[in-house]
C-alpha positions, 0 to 999 in steps of 0.5 A: 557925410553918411553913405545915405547923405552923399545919396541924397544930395547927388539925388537933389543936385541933379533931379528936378524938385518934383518931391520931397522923399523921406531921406531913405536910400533904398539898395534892395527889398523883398516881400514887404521889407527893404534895405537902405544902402547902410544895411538898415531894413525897413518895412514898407507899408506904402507898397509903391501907392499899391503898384507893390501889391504882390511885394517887392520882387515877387518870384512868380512875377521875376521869373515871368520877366526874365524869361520874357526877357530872354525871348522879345520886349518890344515890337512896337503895336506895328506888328503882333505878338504872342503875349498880347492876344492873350492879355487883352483877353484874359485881362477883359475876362478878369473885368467881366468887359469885352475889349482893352486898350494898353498903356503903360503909366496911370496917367496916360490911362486916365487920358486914354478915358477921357479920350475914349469917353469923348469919342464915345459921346460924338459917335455912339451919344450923338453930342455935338462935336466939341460940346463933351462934358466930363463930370469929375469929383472934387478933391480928386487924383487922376495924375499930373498931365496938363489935361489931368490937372486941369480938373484938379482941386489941388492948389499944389498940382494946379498952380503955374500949369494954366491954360487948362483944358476944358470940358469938365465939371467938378462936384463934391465927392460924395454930393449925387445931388450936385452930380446930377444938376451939373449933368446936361445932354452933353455930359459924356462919362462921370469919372470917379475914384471909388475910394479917393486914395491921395485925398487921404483915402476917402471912401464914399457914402454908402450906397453913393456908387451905385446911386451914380451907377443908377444915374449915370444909366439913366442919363446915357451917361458913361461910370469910369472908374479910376481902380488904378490905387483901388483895384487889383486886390487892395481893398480885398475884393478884385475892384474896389466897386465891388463892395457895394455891387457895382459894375462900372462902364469902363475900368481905369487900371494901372500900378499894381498890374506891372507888378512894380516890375514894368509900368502896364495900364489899361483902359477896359471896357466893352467893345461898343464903347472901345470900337469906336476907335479906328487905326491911328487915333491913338495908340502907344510905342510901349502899350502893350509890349511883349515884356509888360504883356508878360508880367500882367499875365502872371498878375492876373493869373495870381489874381484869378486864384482869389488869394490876394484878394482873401488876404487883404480882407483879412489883413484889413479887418486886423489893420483897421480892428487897430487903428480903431483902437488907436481912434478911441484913445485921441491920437488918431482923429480919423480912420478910413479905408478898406482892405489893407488901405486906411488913411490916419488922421494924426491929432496936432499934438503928436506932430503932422503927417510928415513929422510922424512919417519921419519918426517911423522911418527912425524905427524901421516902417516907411509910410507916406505923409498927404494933406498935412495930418494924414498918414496913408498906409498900404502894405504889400498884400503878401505882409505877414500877420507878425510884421503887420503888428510889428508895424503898426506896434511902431506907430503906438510908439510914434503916438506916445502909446 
């Protein structure tokens, strides 16, 4: 038995089956590159579902946590301390909002939305008390909480995990005619991701965010958007609502702002929507603590210079200039995508998702399989031009070209 196999079956004996990864056993990484435990090097183009975007152990962002290290990593929010202030503040800044409210997963940030939207309705909307209704978009990924999943379309997040929590309505992604028959005077916030990332990152109509931004005013209606995969420079912009000029009401935020050091989330918004809460109607032990505070502070400096955001702009266009090209000789059904982000709709002949994840992972890049026939690929931001081609040279010979 191999190094890697002795790994793997310790990994699957004593973890809970929650997933199937590919049988890579990494031991360490850098920038865009990882090495398994046998010393073979891979080249990561899934960057952790984006929390990866500055790379893997990003100097900047190492020497911001070990010198936080060093000084305090938790207070719990019993007391202040000196990094949260000005995390709150410049990380607001950065949204053009007014107010944030820490978490620290993904999830537990989309659940502190939908509480905020909910509050919201009751105390500022006016709905009736237990009357609020959220509309959602079909094909959705929000994370695997039992609140979460409940407006799920997904039979593999949904199934045996009943009962589920009501109070949403599901429309198609993409259909604004279905968005505004399922709206009512109890309708508190529409909950969107601006690109849907495990759907197999598909991107909306054009023109379709900023008809929800209009219908949503209109309505008195709360726009969150879930920018947890999206934000923070993947796309090549700061937020991905920004290429079609929108400004939401509330920004969902995780992943990529721990820079795949700590796990930070937020919730931000302005202070009409995040005042409502008073203390002890929510809050979290690690929200917000010294040590996260810290490397969200570095990440939101480096963000501020625009590099990130320029880079991924112009790696996108080289990233999707190739796999059009890819597109047009059959092998791939479908591209989508913005940025350094695209989901590749792999033709039935060359294999499924997986099988062609399994292939690239034999010639050194590790993607991620979805839905079968789609590949998502998301390389750290700070991938070099040559690696880029590299990899993608890798899938050309994966597809038989």
């Amino acid at each position: 038995m191999s190094i890697t196999d002795t790994f793997v079956a310790v990994a699957e004996a004593h973890s809970a089956p929650t997933y199937h990864p590919l049988p890579v056993v990494v031991a360490t990484a850098d920038g865009a590159w990882m090495t398994d435990v046998e010393g073979r090097r891979y080249l990561d183009l899934l960057a952790g579902y984006s929390a990866l975007n500055f790379g893997h152990c990003n100097r900047r962002l190492i020497e911001a946590a070990e010198a936080q290290l060093e000084r305090v990593t938790l207070t719990s929010r019993a007391f202040h301390h000196d990094r949260f202030g000005a995390f709150c503040e410049q990380l607001a800044a950065l949204c053009g909002m007014e107010m944030v409210l820490p978490m620290n997963t993904g999830a537990e940030a989309v659940e502190s939305a939908v509480k905020t939207a909910r509050k919201w309705g009751y105390r500022v909307k006016g709905v009736p008390a237990g009357r609020a209704k959220i509309v959602v978009a079909g094909n959705n990924f929000h994370g695997r909480t039992t609140t979460i999943i409940s407006f799920s379309t997904d039979p593999a997040a949904r199934a045996d995990f009943g009962p589920y929590t009501p109070g949403f309505e599901i429309v198609p992604y993409g259909d604004l005619t279905a968005m505004r028959a399922a709206m009512t005077e109890n309708t508190v916030a529409v909950l969107l991701e601006p690109i849907q990332g495990e759907a197999g990152v598909l991107v909306p109509p054009a023109g379709y965010l900023p008809a929800v931004r209009e219908l949503t005013r209109e309505r008195g209606v709360l726009f969150v958007a879930d920018e947890i995969q999206s934000g923070l420079g993947r796309t090549g912009r700061t937020f991905a609502c920004e290429h079609e000029g929108v400004v939401p009401d509330v920004y969902v935020l995780g992943k990529a702002l721990g820079g795949g050091i700590v796990p930070v989330s937020a919730v931000v918004s302005s202070a009409e929507v995040l005042g409502v809460f008073r203390p002890g109607e929510h809050g979290s032990t690690f929200g917000g603590n010294p040590l996260a505070c810290a490397v969200a502070l570095e990440v939101i400096a480096m963000l501020r210079s625009g590099e990130y955001q320029a880079r991924a702009a112009e790696l996108g266009d080289r990233l999707h200039r190739e796999l059009g090209a890819l597109a047009r000789t059959g092998r791939v059904t479908g591209v989508r995508g913005r940025g350094l982000w695209a989901g590749v709709d792999i033709h039935p002949g060359c294999g499924t998702g997986r099988e062609v994840a399994e292939k690239l992972m034999d010639r050194g890049v590790l993607v991620k399989d979805t839905h079968g026939s789609t590949v998502r690929i998301a390389p750290p931001l700070v991938i070099g031009e040559e690696d880029l081609d590299w990899g993608l040279a890798r899938l050309r010979e994966v597809l038989g070209l």
